[in-house]
Residue, then its C-alpha position, 0 to 999 in steps of 0.5 A: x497427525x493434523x496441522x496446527x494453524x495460527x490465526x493470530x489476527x481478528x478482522x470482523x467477518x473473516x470467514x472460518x479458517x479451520x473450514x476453509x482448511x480442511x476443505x482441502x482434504x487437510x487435518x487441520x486445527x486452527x487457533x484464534x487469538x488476536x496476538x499484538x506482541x512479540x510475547x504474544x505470537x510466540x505463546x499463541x503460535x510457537x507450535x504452530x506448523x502455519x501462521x496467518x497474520x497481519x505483516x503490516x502492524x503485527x511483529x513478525x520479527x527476528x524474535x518471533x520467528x526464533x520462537x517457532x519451533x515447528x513453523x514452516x509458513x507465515x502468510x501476511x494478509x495484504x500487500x504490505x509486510x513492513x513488520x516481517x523479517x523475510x531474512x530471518x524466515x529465510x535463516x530458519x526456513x521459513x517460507x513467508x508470502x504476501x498477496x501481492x495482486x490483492x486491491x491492485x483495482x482498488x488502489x490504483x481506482x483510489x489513486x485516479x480519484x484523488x488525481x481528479x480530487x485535486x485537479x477538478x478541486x472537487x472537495x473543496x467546491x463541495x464543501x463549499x457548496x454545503x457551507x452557502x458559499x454558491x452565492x450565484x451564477x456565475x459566482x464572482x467568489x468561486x471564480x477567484x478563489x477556485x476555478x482557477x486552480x482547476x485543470x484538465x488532465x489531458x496533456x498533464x504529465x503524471x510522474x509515479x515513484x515506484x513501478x509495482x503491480x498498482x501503478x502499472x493497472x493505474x497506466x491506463x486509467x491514467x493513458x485514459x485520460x491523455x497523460x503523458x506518464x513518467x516513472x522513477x525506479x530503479x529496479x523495476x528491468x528496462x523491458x516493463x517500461x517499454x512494454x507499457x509505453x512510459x518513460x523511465x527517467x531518474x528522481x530529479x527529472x521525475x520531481x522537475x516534470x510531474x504535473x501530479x506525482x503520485x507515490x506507489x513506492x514500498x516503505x523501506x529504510x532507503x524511501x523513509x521521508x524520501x520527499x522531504x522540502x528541498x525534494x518537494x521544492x523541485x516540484x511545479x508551484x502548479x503541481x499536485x501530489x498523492x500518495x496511496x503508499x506508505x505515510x513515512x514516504x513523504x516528511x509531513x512537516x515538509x509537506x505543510x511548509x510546502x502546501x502553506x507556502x504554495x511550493x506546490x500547488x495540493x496533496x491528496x493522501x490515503x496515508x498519513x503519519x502516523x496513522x491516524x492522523x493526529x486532530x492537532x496536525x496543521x496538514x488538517x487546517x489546509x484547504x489544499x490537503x485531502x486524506x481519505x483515512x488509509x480505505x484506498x484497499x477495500x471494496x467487498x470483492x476484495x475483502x472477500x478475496x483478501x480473506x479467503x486466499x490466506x485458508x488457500x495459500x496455508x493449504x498450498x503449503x501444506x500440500x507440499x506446494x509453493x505459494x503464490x505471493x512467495x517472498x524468499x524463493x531464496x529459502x527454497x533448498x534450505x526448507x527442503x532439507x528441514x521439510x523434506x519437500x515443500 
């Protein structure tokens, strides 16, 4: 008797699942339907033995994952799974797993950038340019307004708010350009610090030292608006933030007042909130503020990675194996005793 597999999302040139499957060796049928709601998982998805779908937007509740009757596998595209109950897939057997090494190039590639966004002022003297504000050379007007919030990065101090696997592949882009790196996170064991030769220090001597802070955290109850005004107001009046993480990290009505009034000196975000980014946010009337509309992950190898490895992981399950970006190890010996194996 074959599988059933749910692809309960629809991303343009997402390559054929069911094919992808039974290249396996597997008997497999794959339904699908882009799927919004709870209501509309549970109708697509309840018989399904696998699921593969988006943990970032699409409710993987409590709810949801009550209304399987056969499912012993959710695979979430992507790193994040903001909307994934891993506690309850853990109460009812269910493996859950992400893809935890995808874009980790991309982003922390992204996050350099708009480092060098703020500190070379590259924006806003390209837009400049475009409107006829190079008037000459030297230009009086560039040089009072621009150039002297310009800076070198060599001997700048980068703080990073969370230590997973993208901000450890920015160290040594970052190392690259001379930066001393300071990091805030209470989770990431002692070893890792050391091994990658930064300096592990706490929040307040994290916000008091970055030059540029760059936000890498996951977004959880404990982290929401972690960064509100009197966080911000610790920073450098010279300092930079970004964020390539999570929007609801940083308060953003704290952040206009801190980029109005110059408590700091720029922000270059890749995330915002909501997203988008509402057309009346005063965030979008400052000349200190770059978004760049949540595109930090793509590049095509890595849709084409993204893509591919859910038709792996779902076969690797159904093979009676682990997966690869398990996120409930804990789940193991209750799953065993509901499959029999993995």
């Amino acid at each position: 008797m074959g599988f059933k597999v749910a692809q309960v999302f629809d991303i343009p040139l997402a390559p054929d699942y069911e094919k992808l499957i039974k290249g396996e060796g597997l008997d497999v049928q794959v339904v699908k339907k882009l799927c919004m709601s709870e209501e509309e998982i549970i109708d697509t998805a309840h018989d399904a033995d696998a699921i593969i779908g988006v943990a970032t937007f699409q409710p993987f509740s409590k709810k949801v994952i009550q209304g399987m009757t056969k499912c012993r596998f959710i695979q979430s595209m992507g790193i994040g799974y903001d909307k994934l109950d891993v506690a309850a897939a853990t109460e009812h057997g269910v493996l859950v797993a992400n893809i935890p090494d995808y874009c980790l190039e991309e982003v922390s590639d992204h996050a350099m950038a708009l480092i060098l966004a703020c500190t070379r002022r590259i924006v806003k003297l390209n837009e400049t340019v475009k409107s006829g504000g190079w008037k000459g050379e030297p230009d009086p007007d560039m040089q009072k307004q621009i150039w002297p919030k310009m800076s070198r990065l060599k001997g700048q101090t980068l703080g990073l708010l969370g230590f997973g696997r993208i901000p450890q592949t920015l160290i040594p882009k970052a190392k690259g350009f001379g930066m001393r790196i300071i990091v805030c996170d209470p989770y990431t064991p002692e070893s890792v610090f050391a091994k990658l030769g930064v300096e592990k220090v706490d929040m307040d001597k994290l916000l008091r030292e970055s030059d540029i802070l760059s936000i890498h955290s996951a977004l959880t109850p404990e982290t929401q608006h972690i960064l509100g005004l009197e966080e911000l107001k610790k920073m450098k009046p010279t300092a930079n933030l970004v964020n390539t993480a999570r929007g609801p990290i940083v308060d953003g009505k704290a952040l206009y007042t801190a980029l109005k009034d110059g408590i700091i000196s720029g922000a270059a975000v890749d995330v915002t909130e909501p997203e988008p980014i509402a057309q009346d946010d005063p965030l979008l009337t400052l000349d200190n503020f770059i978004v760049t509309a949540h595109s930090a992950h793509f590049s095509i190898p890595a849709f084409i990675e993204l893509t591919h490895r859910p038709a792996r992981e779902v076969a690797r399950v159904l093979k009676g194996e682990w997966p690869v970006g398990w996120l409930n190890p804990e789940v193991k010996e209750k799953y065993i005793q509901k499959w029999g194996k993995a």
